[in-house]
C-alpha positions as CSV (number, residue, x, y, z in Angstrom):
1,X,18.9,28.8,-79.5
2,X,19.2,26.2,-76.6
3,X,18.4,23.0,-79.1
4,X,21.1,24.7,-81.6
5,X,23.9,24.5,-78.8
6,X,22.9,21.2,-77.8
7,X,23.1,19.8,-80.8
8,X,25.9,21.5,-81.8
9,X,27.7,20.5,-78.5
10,X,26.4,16.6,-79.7
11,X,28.1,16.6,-82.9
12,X,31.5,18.4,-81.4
13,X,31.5,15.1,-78.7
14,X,31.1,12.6,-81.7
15,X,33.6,14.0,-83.4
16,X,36.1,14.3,-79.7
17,X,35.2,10.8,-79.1
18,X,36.3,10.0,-82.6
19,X,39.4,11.1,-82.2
20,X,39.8,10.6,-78.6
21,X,39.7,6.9,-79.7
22,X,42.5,7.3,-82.3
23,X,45.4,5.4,-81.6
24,X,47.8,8.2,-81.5
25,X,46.0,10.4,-79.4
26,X,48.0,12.8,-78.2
27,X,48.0,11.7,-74.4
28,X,47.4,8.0,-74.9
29,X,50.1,6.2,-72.6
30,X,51.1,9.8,-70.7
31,X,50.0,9.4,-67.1
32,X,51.7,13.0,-65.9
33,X,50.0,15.6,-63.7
34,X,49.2,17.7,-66.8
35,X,47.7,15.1,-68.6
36,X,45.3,14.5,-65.8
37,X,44.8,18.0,-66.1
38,X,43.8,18.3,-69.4
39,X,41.2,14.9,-69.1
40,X,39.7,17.0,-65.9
41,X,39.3,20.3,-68.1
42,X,37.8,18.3,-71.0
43,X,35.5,16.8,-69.3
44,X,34.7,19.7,-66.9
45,X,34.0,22.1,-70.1
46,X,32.2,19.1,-71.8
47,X,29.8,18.5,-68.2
48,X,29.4,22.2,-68.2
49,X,28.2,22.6,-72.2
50,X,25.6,20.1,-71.7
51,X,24.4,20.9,-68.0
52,X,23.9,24.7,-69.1
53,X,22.0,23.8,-71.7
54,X,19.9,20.3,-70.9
55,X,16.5,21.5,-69.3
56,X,16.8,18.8,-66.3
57,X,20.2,19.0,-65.8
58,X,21.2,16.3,-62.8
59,X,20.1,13.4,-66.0
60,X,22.5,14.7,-68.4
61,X,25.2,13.6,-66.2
62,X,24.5,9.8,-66.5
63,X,25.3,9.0,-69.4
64,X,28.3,11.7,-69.6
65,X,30.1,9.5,-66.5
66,X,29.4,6.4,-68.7
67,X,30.8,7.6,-71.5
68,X,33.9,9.0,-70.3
69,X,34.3,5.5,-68.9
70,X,33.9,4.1,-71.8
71,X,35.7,6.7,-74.2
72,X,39.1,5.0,-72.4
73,X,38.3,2.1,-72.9
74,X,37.7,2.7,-76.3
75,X,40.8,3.9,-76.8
76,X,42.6,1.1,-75.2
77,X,40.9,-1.2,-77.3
78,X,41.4,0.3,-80.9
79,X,44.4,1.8,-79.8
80,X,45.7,-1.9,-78.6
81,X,46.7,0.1,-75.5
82,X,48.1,-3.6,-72.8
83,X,45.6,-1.8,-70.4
84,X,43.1,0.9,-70.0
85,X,44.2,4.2,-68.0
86,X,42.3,4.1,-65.3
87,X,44.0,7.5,-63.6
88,X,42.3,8.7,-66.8
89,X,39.2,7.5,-66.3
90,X,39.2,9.1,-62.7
91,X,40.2,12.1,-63.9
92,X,37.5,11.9,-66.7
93,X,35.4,11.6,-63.9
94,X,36.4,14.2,-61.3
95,X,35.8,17.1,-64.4
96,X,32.1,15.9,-64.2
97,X,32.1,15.6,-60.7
98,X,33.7,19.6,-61.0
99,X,30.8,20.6,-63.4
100,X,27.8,19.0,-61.7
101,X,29.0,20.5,-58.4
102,X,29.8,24.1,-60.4
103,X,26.3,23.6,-61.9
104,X,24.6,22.8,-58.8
105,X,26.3,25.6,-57.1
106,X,24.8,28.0,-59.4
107,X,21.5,26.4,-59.3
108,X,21.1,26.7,-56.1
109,X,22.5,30.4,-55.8
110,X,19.7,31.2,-58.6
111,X,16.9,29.7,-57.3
112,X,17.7,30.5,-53.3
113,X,18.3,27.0,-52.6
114,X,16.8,25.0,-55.0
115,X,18.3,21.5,-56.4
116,X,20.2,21.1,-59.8
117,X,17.4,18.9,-60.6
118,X,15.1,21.7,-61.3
119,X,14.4,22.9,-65.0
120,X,16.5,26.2,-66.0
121,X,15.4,29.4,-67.1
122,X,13.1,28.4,-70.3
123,X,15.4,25.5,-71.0
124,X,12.5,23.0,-71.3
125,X,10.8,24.7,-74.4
């Protein structure tokens, strides 16, 4: 079941990115409080899809940060975008930063103190 979700959750963020990257995307060029909103909750729901179900969950975060670094710039580049949102790629950021800290807090509820580091319930198998 766990390997299932993850890999379904891979192929759902190949095909986000894909379209992240189009160069209509939806909130390409919108800088507003709501579409900072949105890029937190994406990347929130997408940090807390793959910390619940990666076995070591503190190393699943890497490369999520560099890719919703990169995602933007991505989508300044093949959108031909003058510059790359970077009040996106905070809030890209600050979602992760949400998740691992959500994740952590749970972790550490669970385990009585324990790290985020540490292997879930049967996650590893």
């Amino acid at each position: 079941m766990h390997k299932t979700s993850l890999i379904l959750g891979c192929i759902a963020l190949l095909v986000l990115s894909a379209v992240y990257c189009l160069p209509n995307h939806p909130s390409a060029g919108n800088a507003s409080t709501l579409d900072a909103s949105v890029h937190i909750a994406l990347f929130a729901g997408i940090g807390l899809w793959f910390g619940w179900f990666a076995g070591r969950r503190a190393r699943i975060f890497v490369p999520l940060f560099a890719l919703a670094a990169l995602l933007e710039i991505a989508q300044s580049w093949v959108g031909h975008f003058p510059q790359v949102e970077w009040g996106d790629v905070i809030a890209n950021e600050a979602g992760l930063v949400l998740a691992w800290l959500l994740l952590w807090l749970r972790a550490r509820r669970d385990t009585g103190g324990g790290g985020i580091d540490e292997p879930a319930d049967s996650m590893d198998s």
